[in-house]
C-alpha positions as CSV (number, residue, x, y, z in Angstrom):
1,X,0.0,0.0,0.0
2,X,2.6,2.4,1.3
3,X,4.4,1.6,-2.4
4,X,1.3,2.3,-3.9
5,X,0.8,6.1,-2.5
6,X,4.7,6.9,-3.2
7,X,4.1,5.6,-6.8
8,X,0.7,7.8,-7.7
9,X,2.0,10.8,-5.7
10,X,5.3,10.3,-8.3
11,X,2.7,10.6,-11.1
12,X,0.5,13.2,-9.5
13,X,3.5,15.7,-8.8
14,X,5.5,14.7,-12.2
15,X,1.7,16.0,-14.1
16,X,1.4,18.4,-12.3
17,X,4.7,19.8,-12.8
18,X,5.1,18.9,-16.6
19,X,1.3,20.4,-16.9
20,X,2.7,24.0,-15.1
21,X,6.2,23.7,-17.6
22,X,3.6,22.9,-21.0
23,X,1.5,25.8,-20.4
24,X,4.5,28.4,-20.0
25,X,6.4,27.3,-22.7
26,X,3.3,26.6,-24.9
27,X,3.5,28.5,-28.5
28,X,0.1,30.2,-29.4
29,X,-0.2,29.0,-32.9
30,X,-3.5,27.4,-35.4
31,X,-1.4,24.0,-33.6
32,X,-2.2,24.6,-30.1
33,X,-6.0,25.8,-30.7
34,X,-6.5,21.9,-32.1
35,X,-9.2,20.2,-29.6
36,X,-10.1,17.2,-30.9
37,X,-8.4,14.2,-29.9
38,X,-10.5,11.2,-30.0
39,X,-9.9,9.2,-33.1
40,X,-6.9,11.3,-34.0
41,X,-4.2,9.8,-33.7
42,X,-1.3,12.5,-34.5
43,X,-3.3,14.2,-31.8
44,X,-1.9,12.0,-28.8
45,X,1.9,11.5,-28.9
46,X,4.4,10.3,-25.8
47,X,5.4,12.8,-23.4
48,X,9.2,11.8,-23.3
49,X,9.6,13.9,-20.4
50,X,6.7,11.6,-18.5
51,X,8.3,8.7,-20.2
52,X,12.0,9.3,-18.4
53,X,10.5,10.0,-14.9
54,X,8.2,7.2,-15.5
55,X,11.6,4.7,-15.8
56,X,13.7,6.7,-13.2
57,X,10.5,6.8,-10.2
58,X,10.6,2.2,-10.9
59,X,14.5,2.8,-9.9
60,X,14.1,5.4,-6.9
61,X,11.2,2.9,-5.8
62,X,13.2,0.1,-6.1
63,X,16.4,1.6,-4.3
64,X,14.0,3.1,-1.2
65,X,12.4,-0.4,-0.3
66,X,15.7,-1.5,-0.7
67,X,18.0,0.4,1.4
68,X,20.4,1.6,-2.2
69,X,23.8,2.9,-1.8
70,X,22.6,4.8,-4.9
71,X,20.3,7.1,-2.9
72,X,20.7,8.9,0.0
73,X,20.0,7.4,3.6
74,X,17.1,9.7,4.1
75,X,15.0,8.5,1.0
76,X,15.2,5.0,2.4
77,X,12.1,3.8,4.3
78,X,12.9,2.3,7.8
79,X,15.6,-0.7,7.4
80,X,15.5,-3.4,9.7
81,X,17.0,-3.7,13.3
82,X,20.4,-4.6,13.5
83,X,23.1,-4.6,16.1
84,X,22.6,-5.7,19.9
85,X,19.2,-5.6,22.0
86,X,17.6,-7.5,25.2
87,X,15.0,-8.3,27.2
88,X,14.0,-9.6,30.3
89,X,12.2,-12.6,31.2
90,X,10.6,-13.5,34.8
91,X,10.8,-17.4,35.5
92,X,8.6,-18.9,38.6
93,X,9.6,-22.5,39.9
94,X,9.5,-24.1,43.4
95,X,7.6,-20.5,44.2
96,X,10.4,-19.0,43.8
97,X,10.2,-15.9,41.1
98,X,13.6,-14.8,39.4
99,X,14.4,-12.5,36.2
100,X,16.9,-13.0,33.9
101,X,18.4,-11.2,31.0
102,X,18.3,-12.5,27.2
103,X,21.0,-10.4,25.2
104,X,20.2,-10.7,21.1
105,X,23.0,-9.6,18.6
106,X,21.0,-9.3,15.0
107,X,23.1,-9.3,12.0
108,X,23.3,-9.5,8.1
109,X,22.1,-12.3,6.6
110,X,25.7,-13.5,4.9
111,X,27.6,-12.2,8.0
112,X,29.1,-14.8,10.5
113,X,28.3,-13.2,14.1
114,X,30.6,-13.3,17.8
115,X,28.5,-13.5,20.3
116,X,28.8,-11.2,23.2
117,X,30.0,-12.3,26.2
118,X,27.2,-11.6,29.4
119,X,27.4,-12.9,32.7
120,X,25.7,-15.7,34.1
121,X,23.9,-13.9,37.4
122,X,23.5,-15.0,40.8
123,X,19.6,-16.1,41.0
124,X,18.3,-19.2,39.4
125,X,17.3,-17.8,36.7
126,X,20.9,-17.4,33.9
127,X,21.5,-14.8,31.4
128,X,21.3,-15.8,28.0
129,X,22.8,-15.2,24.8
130,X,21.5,-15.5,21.1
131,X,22.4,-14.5,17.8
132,X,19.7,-14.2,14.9
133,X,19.8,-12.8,11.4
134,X,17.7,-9.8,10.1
135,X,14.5,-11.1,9.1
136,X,14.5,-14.0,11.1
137,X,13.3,-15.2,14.9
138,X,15.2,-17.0,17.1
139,X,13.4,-19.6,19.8
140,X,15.6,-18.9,23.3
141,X,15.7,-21.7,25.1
142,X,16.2,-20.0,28.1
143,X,16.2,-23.2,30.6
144,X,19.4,-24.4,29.0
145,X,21.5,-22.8,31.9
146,X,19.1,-22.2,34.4
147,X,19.0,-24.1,37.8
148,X,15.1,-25.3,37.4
149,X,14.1,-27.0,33.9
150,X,10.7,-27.3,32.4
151,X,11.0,-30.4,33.5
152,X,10.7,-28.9,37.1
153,X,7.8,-26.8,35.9
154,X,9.5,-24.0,35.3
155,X,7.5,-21.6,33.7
156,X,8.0,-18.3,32.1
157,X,5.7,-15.9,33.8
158,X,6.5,-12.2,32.0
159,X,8.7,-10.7,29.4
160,X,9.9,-7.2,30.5
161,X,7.6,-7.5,33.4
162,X,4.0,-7.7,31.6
163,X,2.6,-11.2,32.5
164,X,2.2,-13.4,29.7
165,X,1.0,-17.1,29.0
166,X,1.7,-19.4,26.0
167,X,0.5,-17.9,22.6
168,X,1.0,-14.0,23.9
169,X,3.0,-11.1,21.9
170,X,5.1,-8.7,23.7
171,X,6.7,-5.5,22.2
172,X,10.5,-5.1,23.3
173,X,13.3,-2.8,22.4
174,X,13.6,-3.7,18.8
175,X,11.8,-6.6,18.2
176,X,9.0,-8.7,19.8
177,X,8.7,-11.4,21.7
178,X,6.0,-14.6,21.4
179,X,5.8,-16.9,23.9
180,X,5.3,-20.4,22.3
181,X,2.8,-23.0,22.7
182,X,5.3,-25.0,24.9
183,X,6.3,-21.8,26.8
184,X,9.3,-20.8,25.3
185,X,10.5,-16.8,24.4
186,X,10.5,-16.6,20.3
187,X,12.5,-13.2,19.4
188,X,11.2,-11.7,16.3
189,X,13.5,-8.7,15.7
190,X,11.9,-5.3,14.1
191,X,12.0,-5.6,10.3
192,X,11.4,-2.4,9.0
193,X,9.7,-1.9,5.5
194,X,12.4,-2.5,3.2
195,X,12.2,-6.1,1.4
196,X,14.9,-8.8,2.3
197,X,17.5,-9.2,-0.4
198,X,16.3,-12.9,-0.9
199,X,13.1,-11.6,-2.3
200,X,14.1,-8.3,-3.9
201,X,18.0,-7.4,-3.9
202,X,18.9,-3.5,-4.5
203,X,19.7,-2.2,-8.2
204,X,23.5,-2.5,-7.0
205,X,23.3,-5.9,-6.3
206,X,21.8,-6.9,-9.6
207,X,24.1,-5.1,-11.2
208,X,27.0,-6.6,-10.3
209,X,25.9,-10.2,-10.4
210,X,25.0,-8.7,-13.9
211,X,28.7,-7.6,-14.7
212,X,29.8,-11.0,-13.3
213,X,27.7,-13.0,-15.6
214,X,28.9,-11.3,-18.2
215,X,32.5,-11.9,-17.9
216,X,32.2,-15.2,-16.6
217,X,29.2,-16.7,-18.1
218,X,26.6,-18.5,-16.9
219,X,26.7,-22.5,-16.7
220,X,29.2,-22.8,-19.8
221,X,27.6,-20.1,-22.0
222,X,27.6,-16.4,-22.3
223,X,24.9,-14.4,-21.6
224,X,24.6,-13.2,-25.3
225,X,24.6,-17.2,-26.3
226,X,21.6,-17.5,-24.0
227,X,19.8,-14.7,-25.3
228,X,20.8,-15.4,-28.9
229,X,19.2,-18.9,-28.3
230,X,15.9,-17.2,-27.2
231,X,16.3,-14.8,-29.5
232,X,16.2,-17.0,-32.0
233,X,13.0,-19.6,-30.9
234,X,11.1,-16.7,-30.6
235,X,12.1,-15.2,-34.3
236,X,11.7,-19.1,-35.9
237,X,8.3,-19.3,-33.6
238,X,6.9,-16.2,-35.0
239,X,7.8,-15.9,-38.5
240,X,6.3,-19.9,-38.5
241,X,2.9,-18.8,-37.0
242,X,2.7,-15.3,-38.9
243,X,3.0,-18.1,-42.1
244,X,0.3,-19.7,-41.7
245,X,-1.5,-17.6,-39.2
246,X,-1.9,-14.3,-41.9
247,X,-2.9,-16.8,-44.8
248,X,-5.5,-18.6,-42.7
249,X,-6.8,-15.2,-41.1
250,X,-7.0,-13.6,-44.8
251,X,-9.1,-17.0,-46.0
252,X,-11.5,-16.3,-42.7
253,X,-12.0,-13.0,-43.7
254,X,-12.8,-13.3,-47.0
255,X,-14.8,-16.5,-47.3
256,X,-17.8,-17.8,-45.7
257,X,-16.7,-21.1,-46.0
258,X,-13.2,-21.1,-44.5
259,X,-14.7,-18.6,-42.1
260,X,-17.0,-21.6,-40.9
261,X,-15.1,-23.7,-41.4
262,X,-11.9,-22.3,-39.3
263,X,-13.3,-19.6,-36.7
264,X,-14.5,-22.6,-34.1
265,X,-10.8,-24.3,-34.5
266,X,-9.5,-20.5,-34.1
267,X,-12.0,-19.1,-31.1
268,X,-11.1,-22.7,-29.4
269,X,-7.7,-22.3,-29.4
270,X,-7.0,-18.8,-28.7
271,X,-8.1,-18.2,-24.9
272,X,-5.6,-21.7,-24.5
273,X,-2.7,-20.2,-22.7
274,X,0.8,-21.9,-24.1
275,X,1.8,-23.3,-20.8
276,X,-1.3,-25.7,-21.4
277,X,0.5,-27.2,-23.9
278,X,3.7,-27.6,-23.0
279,X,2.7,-31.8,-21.5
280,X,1.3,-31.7,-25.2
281,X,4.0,-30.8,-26.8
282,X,6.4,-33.0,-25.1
283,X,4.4,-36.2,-25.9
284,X,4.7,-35.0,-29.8
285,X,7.7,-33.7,-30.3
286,X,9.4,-34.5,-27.0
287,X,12.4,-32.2,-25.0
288,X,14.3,-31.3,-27.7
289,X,14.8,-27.9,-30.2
290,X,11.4,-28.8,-31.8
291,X,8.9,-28.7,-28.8
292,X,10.4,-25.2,-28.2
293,X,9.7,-23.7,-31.4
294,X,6.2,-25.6,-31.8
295,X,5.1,-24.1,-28.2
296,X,6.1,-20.4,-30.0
297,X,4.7,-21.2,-33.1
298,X,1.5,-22.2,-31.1
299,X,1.6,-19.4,-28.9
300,X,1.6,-16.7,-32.0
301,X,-0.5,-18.7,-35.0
302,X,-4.2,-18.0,-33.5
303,X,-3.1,-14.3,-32.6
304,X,-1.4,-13.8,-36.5
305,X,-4.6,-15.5,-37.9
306,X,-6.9,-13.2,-35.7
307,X,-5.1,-10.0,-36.9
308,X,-5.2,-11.3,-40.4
309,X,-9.0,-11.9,-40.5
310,X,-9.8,-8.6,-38.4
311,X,-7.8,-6.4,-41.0
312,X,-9.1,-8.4,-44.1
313,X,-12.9,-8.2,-43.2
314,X,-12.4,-4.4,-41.8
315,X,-11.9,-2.9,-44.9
316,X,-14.0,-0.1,-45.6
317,X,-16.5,-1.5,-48.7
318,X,-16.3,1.6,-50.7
319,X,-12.9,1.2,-51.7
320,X,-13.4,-2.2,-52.6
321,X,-17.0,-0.9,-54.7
322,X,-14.2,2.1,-56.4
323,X,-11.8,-0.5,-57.3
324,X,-14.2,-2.9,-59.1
325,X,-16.0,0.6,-61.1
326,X,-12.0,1.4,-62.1
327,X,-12.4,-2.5,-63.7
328,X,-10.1,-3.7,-60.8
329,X,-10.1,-7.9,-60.7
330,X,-10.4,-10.2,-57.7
331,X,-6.4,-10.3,-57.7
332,X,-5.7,-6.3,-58.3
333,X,-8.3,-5.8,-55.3
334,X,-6.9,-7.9,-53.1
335,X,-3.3,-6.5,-53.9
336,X,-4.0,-2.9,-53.8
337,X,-6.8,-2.8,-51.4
338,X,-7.3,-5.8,-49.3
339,X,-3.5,-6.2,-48.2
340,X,-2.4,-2.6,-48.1
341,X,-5.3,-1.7,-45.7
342,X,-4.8,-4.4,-43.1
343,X,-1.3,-4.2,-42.8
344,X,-2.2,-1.9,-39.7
345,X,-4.3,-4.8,-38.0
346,X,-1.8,-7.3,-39.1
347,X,1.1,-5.1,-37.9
348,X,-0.5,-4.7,-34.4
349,X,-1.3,-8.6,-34.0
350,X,2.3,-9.2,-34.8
351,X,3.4,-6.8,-31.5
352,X,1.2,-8.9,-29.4
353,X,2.2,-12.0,-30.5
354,X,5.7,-11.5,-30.2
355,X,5.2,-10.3,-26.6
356,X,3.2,-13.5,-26.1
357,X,6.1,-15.4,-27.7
358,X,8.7,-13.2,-25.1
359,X,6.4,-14.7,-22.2
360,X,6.2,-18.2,-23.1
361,X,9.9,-18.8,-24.3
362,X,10.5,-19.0,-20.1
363,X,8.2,-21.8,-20.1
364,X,9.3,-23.3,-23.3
365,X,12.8,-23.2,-21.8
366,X,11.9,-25.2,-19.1
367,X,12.4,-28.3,-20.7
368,X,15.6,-29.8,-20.9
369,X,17.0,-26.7,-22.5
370,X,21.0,-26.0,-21.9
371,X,20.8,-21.9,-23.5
372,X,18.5,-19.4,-23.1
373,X,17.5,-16.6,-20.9
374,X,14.3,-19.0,-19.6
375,X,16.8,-21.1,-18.7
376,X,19.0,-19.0,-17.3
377,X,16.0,-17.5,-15.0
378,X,14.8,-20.5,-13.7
379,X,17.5,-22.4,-12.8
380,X,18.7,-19.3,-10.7
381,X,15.1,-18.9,-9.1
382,X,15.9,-22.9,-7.9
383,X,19.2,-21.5,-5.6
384,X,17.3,-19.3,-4.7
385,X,19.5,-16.6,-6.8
386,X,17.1,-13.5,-6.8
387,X,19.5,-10.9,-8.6
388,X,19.9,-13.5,-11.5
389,X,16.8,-14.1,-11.8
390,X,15.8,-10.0,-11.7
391,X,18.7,-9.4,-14.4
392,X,16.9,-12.0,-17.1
393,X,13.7,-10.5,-16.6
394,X,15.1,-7.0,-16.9
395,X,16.9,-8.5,-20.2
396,X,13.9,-9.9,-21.4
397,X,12.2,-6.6,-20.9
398,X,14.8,-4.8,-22.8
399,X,14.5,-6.9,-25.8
400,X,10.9,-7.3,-26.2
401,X,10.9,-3.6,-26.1
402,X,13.2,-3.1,-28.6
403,X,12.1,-5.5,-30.3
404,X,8.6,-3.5,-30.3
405,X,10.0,-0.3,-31.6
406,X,11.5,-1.9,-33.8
407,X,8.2,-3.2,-35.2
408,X,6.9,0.3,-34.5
409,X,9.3,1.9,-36.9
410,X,8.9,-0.3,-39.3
411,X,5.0,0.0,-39.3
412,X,5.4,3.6,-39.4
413,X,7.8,3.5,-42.7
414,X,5.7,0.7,-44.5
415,X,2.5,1.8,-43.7
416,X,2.0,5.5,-43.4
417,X,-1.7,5.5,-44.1
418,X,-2.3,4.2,-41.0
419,X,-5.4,6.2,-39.3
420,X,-6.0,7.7,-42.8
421,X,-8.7,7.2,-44.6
């Protein structure tokens, strides 16, 4: 929740501010009296300003739940405890009542403690020691040194002299304490708000398990190899389904007969996510290179076909009427009109698909595969390797974005009557 406010009061401010600078620096020209928007699409272009603050607020987000060297101490939120606490615990045996002390030294995760030396005491009732990592509890067996065991029903009566039984919570200095079913003190100690590197390592962190990999590889391959293998299943997956997919949606579109005959085939298998296959796609074509690219062929035909039958059918019926009154034939319609005029549906089917063939080439990697960023993701999640596994998603990311632009441009050079009529 608390990420959630940051992030929208981030937006808020960043609108508010690029809203003020806009309206300053804001030429008054026939341009800037232009109102209407909807349906225009030259109207409604990125704000690369929004954009870069957009991109840099994920990384100041990121580095304040995570305690960052990269930003200052004050942007972090609370961190959790660490360094030396205690409390005190009041034991009744025999009906005798005595308090003892239980000294806590909390440190890093990957840091090998010394334990602080404490003295014993003089009642029944010993001092303790116990070390405990951040993010962790520690069960303090208290009765280990002391004169009267459980066995002698000894009992723990109060923590810092509030009575407690078994099942009670107690706030201490830094931490709290929960007594367990069986009686025994469970030290929880305070963990702040920023996430535990195990679950979400700082933008440091992945970056030098980043540079790492990339010198030294990553189980016998580069990291290019691995993304040139995905690279590549995707590309082969793709340019497979867009084959047959943009053939079959252009025979949809244009006949009644293939339309029956195909759409219930089509309309079955598109809301079939590709990870239902995969058990499918084994038994065919088992572990090897060929159930990959069948799962990403798969994963991007009924999109291609879709996009292909939307763009065919959707062309507006008077340029087909003006081509057949210039004497136009079935052919000459088709390629003047027909293709030229769904390129934009087709174009926009191909973006989705190949982020749908981006998202299921972890799965398809799954199996048996030796390469690939999938790969490399999942056998890091396994050890438990968090910053490994956050540097291939952010390399995924980058690629399927680029690999978007890319399409962008090239939809915007081949087909610049898009939102024309």
């Amino acid at each position: 929740m608390i990420t959630l406010i940051i992030y929208l009061t981030i937006i808020s401010a960043t609108f508010f501010a690029i809203t003020v600078y806009r309206k300053r620096a804001a030429t008054h020209d026939f341009t800037s009296l232009k109102t209407v928007t909807f349906g225009d699409e030259t109207a409604v272009r990125p704000d690369r300003i929004a954009g870069v603050v957009s991109v840099l607020s994920v990384f100041v987000l990121w580095g304040i739940f995570t305690g960052s060297s990269l930003l200052p101490s004050f942007m972090h939120v609370p961190a959790p405890f660490k360094g030396v606490t205690s409390f005190t615990y009041t034991v009744e045996a025999n009906g005798q009542t005595d308090d003892a002390t239980v000294t806590v030294l909390v440190h890093e995760r990957d840091e090998k403690p010394v334990s602080p030396k404490v003295a014993l005491g003089d009642g029944f009732a010993k001092d303790d020691v116990e070390t405990v990592a951040q993010w962790r509890t520690v069960l303090v067996r208290v009765d280990r040194n002391d004169d009267f065991k459980k066995s002698d029903d000894a009992i723990i009566v109060a923590i810092n002299g509030q009575s407690v039984k078994p099942g009670d919570e107690v706030n201490v200095d830094n931490g709290t304490v929960t007594i367990s079913s069986q009686g025994t003190p469970n030290f929880n100690p305070y963990r702040g708000w920023q996430m535990e590197p195990l679950y979400l390592p700082s933008p440091e962190q992945v970056w030098k398990r980043s540079l790492k990999i990339i010198n030294e590889g990553f189980r016998g391959f580069t990291i290019w190899e691995h993304l040139g293998y995905s690279l590549f299943r995707v590309v082969v997956g793709f340019l497979l389904g867009a084959a047959i997919g943009i053939p079959l949606g252009y025979a949809m579109g244009l006949s009644n007969f293939f339309r029956g005959w195909f759409d219930p085939i089509v309309e079955f298998m598109r809301p079939v996510p590709p990870l239902a296959l995969i058990p499918l796609v084994i038994i065919w074509a088992g572990i090897g290179e060929t159930g990959k690219i069948i799962l990403l062929f798969l994963a991007s035909l009924w999109i291609m076909a879709i996009a292909a039958r939307a763009g065919a059918s959707g062309v507006n019926i008077s340029k087909v009427h003006a081509a057949y009154s210039l004497g136009a034939s079935k052919w000459q319609i088709m390629r003047h009109v027909i293709a030229p005029n769904s390129l934009p549906e087709i174009f926009t089917g191909a973006r989705v698909a190949m982020g749908v063939c981006w998202g299921t080439v972890v799965a398809a990697e799954l199996v048996a595969a030796e390469q690939g960023a999938g790969m490399m993701i999942m056998t890091a999640s396994k050890f438990q390797n968090t910053d490994t596994v956050i540097m291939g998603i952010i390399l995924i990311g980058v690629i399927g974005l680029g690999i978007d632009v890319l399409m962008r441009n090239v939809e915007r050079f081949l087909v610049p009557w898009k939102g024309k009529s």
